[in-house]
ROVOKE-660578 format. One record per residue: residue in three letters; x, y, z of N, C-alpha, C in turn. Coordinates in pm, 1 decimal, always signed. Example, Ala and Ser with C-alpha at 12.3 -4.5 7.8 and 13.67 -1.06 7.14 Angstrom:
2
{ALA,{+1319.0,-569.0,+780.0},{+1230.0,-450.0,+780.0},{+1320.0,-330.0,+780.0}}
{SER,{+1285.0,-225.0,+708.0},{+1367.0,-106.0,+714.0},{+1290.0,+3.0,+787.0}}
This chain:
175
{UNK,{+6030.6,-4805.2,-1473.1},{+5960.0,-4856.7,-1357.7},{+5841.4,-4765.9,-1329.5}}
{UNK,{+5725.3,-4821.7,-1298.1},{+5604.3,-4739.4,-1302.5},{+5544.4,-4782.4,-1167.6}}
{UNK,{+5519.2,-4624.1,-1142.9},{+5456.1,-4631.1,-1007.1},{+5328.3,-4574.9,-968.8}}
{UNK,{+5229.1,-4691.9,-895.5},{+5078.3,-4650.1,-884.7},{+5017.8,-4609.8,-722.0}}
{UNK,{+4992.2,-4478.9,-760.0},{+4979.0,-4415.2,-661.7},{+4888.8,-4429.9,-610.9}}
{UNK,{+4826.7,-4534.6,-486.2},{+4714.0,-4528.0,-442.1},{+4630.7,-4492.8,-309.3}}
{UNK,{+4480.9,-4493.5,-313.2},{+4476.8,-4403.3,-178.0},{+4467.3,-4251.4,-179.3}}
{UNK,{+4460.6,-4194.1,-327.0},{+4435.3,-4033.9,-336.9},{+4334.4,-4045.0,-428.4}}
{UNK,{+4272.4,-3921.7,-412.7},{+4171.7,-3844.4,-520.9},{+4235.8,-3824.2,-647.7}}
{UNK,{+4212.8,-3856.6,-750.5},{+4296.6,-3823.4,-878.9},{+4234.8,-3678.1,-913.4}}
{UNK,{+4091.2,-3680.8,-883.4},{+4048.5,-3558.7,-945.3},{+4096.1,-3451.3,-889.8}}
{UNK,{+4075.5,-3465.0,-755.1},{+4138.0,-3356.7,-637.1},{+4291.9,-3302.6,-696.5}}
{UNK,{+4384.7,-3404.8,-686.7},{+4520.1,-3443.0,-769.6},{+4537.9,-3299.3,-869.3}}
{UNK,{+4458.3,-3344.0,-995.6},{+4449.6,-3296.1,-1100.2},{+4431.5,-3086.3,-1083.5}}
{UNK,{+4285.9,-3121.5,-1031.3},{+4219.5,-2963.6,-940.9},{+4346.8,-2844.6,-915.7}}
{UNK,{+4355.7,-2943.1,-802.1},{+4519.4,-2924.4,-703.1},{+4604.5,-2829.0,-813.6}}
{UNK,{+4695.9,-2936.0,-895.5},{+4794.1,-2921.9,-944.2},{+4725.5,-2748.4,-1102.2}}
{UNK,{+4637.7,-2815.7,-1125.8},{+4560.6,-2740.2,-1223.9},{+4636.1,-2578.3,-1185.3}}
{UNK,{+4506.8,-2562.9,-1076.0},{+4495.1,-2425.5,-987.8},{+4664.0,-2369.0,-964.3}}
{UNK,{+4731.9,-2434.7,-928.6},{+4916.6,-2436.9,-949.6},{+4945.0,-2392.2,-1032.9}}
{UNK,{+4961.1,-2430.4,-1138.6},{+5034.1,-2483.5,-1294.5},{+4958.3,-2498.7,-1416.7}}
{UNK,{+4853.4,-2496.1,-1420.9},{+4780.8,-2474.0,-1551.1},{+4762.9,-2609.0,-1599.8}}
{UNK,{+4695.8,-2577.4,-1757.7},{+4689.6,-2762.4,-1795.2},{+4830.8,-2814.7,-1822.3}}
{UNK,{+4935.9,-2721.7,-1871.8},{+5038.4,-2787.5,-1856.5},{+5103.7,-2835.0,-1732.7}}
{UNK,{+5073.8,-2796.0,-1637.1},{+5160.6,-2860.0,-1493.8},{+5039.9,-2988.8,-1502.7}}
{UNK,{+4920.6,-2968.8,-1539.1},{+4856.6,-3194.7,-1519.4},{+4975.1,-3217.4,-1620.6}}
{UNK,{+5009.7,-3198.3,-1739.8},{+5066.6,-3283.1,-1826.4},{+5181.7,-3318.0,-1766.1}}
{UNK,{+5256.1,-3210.0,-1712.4},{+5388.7,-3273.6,-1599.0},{+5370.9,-3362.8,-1497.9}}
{UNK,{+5284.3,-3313.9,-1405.3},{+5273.8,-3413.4,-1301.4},{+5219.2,-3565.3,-1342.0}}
{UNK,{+5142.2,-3548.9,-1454.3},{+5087.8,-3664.9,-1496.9},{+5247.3,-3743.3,-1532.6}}
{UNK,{+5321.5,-3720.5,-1559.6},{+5459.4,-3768.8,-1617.6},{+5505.8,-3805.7,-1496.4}}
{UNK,{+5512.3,-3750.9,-1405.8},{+5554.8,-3744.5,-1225.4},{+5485.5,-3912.1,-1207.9}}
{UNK,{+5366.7,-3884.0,-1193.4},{+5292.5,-3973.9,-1119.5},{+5344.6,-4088.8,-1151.1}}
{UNK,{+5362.5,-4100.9,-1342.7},{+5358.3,-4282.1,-1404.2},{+5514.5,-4324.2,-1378.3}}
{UNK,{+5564.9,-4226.6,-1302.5},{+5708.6,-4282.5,-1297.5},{+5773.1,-4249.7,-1138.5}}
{UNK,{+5896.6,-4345.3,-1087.8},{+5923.8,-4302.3,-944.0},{+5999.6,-4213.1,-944.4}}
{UNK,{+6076.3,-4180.3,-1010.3},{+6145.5,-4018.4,-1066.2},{+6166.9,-4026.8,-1211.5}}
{UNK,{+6225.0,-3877.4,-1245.6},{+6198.5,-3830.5,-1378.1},{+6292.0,-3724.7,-1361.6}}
{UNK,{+6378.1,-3694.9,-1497.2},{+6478.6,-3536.0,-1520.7},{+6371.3,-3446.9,-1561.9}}
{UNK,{+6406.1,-3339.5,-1561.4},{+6311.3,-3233.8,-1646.6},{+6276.5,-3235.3,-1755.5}}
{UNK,{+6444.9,-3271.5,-1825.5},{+6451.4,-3281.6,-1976.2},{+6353.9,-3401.8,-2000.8}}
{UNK,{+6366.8,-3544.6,-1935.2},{+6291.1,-3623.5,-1956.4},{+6111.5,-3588.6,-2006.8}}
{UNK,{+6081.8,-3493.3,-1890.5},{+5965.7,-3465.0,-1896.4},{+5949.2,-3367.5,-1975.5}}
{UNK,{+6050.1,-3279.6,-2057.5},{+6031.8,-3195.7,-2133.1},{+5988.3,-3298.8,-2298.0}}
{UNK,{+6033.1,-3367.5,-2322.1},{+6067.2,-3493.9,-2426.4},{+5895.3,-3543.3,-2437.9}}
{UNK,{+5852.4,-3583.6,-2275.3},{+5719.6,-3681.1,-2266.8},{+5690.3,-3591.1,-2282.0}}
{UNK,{+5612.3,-3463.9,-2260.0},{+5518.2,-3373.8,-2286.2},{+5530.1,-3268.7,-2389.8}}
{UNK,{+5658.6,-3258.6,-2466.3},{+5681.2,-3133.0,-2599.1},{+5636.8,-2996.7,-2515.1}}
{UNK,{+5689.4,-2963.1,-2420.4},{+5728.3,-2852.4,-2327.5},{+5880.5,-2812.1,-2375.8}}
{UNK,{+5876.3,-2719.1,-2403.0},{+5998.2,-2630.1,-2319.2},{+6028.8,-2652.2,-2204.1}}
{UNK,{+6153.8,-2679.1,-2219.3},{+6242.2,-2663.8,-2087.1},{+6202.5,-2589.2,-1996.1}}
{UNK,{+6233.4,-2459.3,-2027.4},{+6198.3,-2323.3,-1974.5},{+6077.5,-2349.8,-1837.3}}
{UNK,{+5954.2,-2405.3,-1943.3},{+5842.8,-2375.3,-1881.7},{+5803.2,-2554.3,-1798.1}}
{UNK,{+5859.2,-2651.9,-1828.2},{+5902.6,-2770.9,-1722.8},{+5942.6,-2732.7,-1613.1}}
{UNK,{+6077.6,-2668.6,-1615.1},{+6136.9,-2644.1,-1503.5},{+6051.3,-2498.0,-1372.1}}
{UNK,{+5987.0,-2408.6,-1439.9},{+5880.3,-2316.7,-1429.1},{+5775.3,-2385.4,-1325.6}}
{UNK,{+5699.5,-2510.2,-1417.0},{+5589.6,-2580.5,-1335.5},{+5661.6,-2678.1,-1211.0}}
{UNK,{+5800.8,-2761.0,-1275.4},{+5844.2,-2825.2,-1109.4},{+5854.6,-2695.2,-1001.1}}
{UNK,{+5935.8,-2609.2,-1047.6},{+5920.6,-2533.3,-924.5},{+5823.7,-2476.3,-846.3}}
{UNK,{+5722.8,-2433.8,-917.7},{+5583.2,-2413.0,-851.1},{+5516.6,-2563.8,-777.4}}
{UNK,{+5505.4,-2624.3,-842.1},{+5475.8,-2801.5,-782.0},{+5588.8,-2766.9,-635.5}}
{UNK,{+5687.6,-2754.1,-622.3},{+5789.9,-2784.4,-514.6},{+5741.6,-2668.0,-401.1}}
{UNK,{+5729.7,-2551.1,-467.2},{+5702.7,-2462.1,-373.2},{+5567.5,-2499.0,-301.5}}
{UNK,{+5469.3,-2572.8,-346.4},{+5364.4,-2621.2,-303.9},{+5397.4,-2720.7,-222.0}}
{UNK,{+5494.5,-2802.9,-233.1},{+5514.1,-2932.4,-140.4},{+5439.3,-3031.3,-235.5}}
{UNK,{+5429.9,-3041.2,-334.9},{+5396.8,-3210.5,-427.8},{+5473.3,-3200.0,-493.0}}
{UNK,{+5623.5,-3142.5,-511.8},{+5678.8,-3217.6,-585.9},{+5816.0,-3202.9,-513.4}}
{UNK,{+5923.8,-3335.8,-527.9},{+6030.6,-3316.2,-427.1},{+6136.5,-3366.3,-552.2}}
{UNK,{+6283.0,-3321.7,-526.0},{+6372.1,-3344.1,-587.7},{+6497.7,-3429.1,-518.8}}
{UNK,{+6604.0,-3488.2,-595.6},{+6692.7,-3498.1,-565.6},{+6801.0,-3431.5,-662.9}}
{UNK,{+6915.8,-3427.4,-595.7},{+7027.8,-3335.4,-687.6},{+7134.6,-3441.4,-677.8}}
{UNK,{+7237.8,-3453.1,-814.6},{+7362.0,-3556.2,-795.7},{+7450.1,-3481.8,-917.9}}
{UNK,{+7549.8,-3461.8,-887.1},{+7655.5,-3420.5,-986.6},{+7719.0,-3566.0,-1088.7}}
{UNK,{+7668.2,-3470.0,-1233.0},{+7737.2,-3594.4,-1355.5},{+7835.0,-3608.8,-1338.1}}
{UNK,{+7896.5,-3711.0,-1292.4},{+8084.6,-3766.7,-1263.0},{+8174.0,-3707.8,-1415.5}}
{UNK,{+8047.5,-3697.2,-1529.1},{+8113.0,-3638.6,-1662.7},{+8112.2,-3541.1,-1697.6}}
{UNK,{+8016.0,-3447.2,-1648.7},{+8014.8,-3278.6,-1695.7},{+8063.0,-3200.8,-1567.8}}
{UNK,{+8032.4,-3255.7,-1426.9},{+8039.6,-3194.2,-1341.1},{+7902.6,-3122.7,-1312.0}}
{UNK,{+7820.0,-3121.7,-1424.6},{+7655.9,-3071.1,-1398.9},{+7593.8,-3123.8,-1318.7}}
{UNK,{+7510.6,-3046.2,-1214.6},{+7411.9,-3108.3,-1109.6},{+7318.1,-3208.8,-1228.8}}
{UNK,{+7209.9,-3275.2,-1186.5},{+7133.1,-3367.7,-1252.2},{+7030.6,-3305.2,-1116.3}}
{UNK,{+6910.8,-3315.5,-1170.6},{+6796.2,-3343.2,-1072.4},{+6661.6,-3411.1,-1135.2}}
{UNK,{+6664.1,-3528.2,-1070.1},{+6567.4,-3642.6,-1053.7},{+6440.6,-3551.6,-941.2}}
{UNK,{+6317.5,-3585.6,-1071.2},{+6178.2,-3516.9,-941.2},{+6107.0,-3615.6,-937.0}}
{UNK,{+6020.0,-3622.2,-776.5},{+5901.3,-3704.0,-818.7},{+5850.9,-3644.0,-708.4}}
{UNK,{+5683.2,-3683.8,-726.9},{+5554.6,-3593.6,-682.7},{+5533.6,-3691.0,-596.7}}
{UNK,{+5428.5,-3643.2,-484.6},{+5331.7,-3714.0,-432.8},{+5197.8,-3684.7,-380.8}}
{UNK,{+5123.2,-3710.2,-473.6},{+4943.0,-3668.4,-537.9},{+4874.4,-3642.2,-367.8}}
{UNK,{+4954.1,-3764.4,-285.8},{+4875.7,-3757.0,-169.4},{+4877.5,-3570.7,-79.0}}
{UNK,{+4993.7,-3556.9,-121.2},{+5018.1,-3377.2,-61.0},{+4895.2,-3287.3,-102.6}}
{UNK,{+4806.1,-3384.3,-221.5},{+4728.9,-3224.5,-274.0},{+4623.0,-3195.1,-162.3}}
{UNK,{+4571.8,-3338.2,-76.8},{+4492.4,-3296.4,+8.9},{+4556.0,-3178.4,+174.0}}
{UNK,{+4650.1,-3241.2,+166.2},{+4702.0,-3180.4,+244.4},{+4715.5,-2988.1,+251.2}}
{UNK,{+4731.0,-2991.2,+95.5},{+4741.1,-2863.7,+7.4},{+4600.8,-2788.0,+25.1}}
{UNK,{+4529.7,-2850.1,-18.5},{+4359.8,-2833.3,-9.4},{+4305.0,-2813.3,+163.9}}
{UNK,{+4346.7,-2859.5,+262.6},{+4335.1,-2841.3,+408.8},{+4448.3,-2737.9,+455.4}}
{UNK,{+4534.2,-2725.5,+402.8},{+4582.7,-2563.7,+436.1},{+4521.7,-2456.5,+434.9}}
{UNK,{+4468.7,-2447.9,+335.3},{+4390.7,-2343.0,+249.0},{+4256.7,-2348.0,+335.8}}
{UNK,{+4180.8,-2454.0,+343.8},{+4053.0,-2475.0,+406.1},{+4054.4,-2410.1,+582.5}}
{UNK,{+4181.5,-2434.7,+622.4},{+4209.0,-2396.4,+747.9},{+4227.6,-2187.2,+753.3}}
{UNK,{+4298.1,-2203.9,+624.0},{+4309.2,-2040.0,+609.8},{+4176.5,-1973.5,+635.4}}
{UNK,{+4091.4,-2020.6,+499.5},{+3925.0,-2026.4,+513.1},{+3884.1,-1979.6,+647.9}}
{UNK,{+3885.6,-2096.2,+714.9},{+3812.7,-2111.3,+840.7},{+3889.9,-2007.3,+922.0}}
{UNK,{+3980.6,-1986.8,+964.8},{+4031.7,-1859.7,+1034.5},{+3992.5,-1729.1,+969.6}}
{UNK,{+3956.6,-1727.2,+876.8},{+3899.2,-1579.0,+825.8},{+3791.3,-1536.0,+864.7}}
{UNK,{+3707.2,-1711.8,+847.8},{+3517.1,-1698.2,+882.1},{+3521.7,-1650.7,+1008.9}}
{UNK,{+3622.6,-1751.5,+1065.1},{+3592.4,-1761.3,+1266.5},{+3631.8,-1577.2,+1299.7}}
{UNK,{+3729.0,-1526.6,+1236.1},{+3731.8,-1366.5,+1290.1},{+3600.8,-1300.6,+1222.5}}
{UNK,{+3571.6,-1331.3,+1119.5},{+3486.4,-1256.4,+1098.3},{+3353.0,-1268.2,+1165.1}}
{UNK,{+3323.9,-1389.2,+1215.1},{+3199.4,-1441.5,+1298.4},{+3183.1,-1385.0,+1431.4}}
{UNK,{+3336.3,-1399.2,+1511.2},{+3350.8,-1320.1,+1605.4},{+3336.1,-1168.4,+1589.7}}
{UNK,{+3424.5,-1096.6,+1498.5},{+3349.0,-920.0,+1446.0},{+3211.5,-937.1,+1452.6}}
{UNK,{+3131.1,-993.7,+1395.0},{+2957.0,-1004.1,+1374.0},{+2911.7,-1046.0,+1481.8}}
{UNK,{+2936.0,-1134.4,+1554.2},{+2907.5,-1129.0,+1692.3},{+2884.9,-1066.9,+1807.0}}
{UNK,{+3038.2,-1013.7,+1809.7},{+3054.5,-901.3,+1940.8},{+3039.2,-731.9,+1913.7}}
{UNK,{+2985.7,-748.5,+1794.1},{+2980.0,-587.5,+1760.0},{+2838.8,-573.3,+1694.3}}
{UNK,{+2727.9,-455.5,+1810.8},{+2670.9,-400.4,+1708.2},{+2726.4,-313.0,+1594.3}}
{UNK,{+2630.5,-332.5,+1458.6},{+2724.3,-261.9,+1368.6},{+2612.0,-182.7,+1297.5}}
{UNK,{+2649.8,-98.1,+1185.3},{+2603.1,+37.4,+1142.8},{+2662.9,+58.2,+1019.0}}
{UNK,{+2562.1,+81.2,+924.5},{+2595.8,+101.5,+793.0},{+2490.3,+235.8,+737.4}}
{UNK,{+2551.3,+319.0,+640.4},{+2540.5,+414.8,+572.9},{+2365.1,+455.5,+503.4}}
{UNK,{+2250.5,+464.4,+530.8},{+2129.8,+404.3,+456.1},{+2113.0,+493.5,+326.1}}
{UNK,{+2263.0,+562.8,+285.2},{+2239.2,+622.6,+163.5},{+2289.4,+528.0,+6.7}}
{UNK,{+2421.5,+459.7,+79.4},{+2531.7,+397.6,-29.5},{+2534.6,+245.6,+73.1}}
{UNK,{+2614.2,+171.1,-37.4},{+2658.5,+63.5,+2.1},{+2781.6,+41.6,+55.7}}
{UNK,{+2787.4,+54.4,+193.1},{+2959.8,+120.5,+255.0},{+2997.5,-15.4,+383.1}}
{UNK,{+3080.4,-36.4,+410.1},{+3104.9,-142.4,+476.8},{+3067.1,-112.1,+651.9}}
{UNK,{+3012.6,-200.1,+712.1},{+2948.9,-190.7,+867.3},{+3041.5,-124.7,+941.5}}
{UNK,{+2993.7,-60.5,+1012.7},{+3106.6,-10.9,+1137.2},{+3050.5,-66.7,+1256.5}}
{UNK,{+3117.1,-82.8,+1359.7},{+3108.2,-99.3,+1522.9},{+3035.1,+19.5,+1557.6}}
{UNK,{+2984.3,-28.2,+1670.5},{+2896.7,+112.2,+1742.5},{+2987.3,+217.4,+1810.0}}
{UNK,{+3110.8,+194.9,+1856.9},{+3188.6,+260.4,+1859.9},{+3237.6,+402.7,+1820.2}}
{UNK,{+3252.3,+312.3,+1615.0},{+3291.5,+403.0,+1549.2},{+3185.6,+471.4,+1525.5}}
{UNK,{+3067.0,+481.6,+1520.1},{+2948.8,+499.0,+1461.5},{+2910.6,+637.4,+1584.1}}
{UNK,{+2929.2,+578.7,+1633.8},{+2921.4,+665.2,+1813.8},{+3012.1,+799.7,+1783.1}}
{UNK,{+3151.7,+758.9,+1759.6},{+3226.1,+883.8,+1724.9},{+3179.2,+963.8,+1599.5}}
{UNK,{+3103.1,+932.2,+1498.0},{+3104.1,+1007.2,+1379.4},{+2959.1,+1054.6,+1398.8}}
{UNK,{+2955.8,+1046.4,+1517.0},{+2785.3,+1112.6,+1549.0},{+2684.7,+1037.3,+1474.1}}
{UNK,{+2703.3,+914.4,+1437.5},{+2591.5,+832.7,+1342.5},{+2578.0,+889.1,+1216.7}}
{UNK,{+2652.3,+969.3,+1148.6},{+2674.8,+1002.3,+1037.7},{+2772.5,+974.6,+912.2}}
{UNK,{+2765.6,+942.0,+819.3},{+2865.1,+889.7,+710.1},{+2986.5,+951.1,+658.4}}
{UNK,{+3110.2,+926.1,+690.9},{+3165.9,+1047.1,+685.5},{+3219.5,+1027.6,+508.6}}
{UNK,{+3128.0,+975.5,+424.4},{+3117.3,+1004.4,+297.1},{+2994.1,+1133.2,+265.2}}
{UNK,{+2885.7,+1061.5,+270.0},{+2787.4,+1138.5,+217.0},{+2697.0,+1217.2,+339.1}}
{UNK,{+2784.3,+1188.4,+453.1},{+2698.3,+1276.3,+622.4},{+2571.8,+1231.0,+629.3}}
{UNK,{+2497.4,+1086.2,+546.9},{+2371.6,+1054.4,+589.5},{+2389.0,+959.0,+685.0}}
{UNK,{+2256.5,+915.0,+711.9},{+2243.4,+830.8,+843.7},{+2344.4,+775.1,+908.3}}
{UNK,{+2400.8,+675.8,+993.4},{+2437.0,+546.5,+1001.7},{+2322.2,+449.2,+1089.1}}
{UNK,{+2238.7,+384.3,+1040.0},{+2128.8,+272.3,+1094.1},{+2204.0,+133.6,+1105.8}}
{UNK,{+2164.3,+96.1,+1263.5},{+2175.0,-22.3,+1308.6},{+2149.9,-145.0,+1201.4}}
{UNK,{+2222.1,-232.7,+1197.2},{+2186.8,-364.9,+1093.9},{+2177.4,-473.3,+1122.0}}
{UNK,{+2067.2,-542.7,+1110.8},{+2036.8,-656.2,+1187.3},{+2090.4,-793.3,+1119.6}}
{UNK,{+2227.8,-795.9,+1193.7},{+2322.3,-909.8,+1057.5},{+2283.7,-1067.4,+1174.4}}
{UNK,{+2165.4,-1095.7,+1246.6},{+2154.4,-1228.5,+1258.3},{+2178.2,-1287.9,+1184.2}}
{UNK,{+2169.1,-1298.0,+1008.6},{+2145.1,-1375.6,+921.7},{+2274.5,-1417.8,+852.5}}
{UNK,{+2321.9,-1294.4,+881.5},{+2509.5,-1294.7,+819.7},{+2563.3,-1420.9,+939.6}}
{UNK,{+2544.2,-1352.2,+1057.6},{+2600.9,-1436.8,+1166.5},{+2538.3,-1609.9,+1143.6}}
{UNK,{+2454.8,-1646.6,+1146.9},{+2381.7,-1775.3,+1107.8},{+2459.0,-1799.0,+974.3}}
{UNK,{+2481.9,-1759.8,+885.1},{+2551.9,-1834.1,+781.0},{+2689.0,-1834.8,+780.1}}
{UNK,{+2729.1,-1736.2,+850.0},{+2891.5,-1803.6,+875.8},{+2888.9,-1882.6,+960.9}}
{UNK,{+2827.5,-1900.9,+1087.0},{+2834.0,-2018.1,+1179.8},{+2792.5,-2130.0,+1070.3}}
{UNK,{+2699.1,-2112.5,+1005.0},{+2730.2,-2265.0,+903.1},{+2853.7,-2269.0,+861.6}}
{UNK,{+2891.2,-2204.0,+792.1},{+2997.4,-2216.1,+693.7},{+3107.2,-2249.0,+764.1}}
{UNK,{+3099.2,-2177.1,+891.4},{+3253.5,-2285.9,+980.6},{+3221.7,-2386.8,+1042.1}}
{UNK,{+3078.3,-2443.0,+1060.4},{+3028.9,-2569.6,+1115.6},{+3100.2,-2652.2,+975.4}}
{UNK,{+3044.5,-2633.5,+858.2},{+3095.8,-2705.7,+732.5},{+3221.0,-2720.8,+719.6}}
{UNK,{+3311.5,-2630.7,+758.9},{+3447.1,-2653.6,+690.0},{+3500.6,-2764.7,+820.6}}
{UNK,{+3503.5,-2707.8,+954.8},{+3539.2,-2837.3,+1034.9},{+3499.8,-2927.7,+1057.9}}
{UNK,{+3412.6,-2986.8,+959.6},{+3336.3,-3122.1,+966.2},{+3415.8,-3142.9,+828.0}}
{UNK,{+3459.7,-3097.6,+701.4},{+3488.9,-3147.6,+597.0},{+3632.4,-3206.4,+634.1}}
{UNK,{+3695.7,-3064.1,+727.9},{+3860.0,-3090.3,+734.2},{+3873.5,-3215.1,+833.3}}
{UNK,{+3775.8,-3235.5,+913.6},{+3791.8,-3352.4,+995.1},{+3771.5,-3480.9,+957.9}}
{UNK,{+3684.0,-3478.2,+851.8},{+3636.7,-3597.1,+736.9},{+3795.7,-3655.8,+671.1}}
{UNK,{+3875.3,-3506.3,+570.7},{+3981.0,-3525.5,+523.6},{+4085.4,-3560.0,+591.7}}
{UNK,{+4118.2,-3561.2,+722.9},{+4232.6,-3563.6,+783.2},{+4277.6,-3677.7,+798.3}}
């Protein structure tokens, strides 16, 4: 029985799972997708995988949330059995996690660039300090004891305010 998944990005899909699992996790999930569940072994068979490394990529797929299982004990071995199947639509979801991570990094860092004059080293390439700190080290580097000069990061600040104008207009597009 074959099942067509529609309403997702295939490429996204693919990206997604790629960045996961390598080209072998597309060749799995691709096995996922054309069917409504699937054994491992099954998918070890469709793709000439190792076991090993099938069972390797479902679990990474699962730990991601696109791929879900069921478990049923063989009435004949007493062995669990587990039936998997994916759903492509999670990768966006997957992709707006991450985008949200993004955006909480920019937004602190926009706010740091914002509310802080800052001060960098004019000998080396050393990371900004607050005026604060800059204040305590007497305006001096406590690498090389040269300067610390004011830095005029309008420009830093203007491009992260893009860059989080962009991402919550994309994630709001995707949602």
């Amino acid at each position: 029985m074959s099942m067509v998944h529609t309403n997702f990005n295939h490429d996204l899909f693919r990206l997604v799972v790629e960045e996961i699992a390598g080209k072998e996790g597309v060749d799995v999930s691709t096995v996922l997708v054309n069917a409504e569940e699937t054994t491992d072994e099954e998918i070890a068979t469709k793709t000439d995988l190792k076991l090993n490394i099938v069972r390797r990529i479902l679990y990474k797929l699962h730990d991601n949330h696109l791929a879900s299982y069921r478990r049923i004990r063989d009435a004949n071995t007493g062995w669990f059995l587990y039936y998997w199947k994916i759903d492509p639509k999670k990768a966006q979801a997957l992709v707006n996690r991450k985008k949200r991570m993004v955006l909480n990094l920019l937004e602190q860092r926009l706010e740091h660039e914002s509310n802080n004059d800052l001060y960098t080293c004019v000998n080396r390439d050393s990371s900004p300090v607050p005026f604060e700190e800059a204040m305590n080290l007497s305006f001096r580097c406590p690498t090389c004891n040269g300067q610390l000069e004011f830095i005029d990061n309008a420009q830093a600040i203007s491009f992260l305010r893009k860059r989080v104008e962009e991402l919550k207009a994309d994630l709001e597009a995707s949602s």
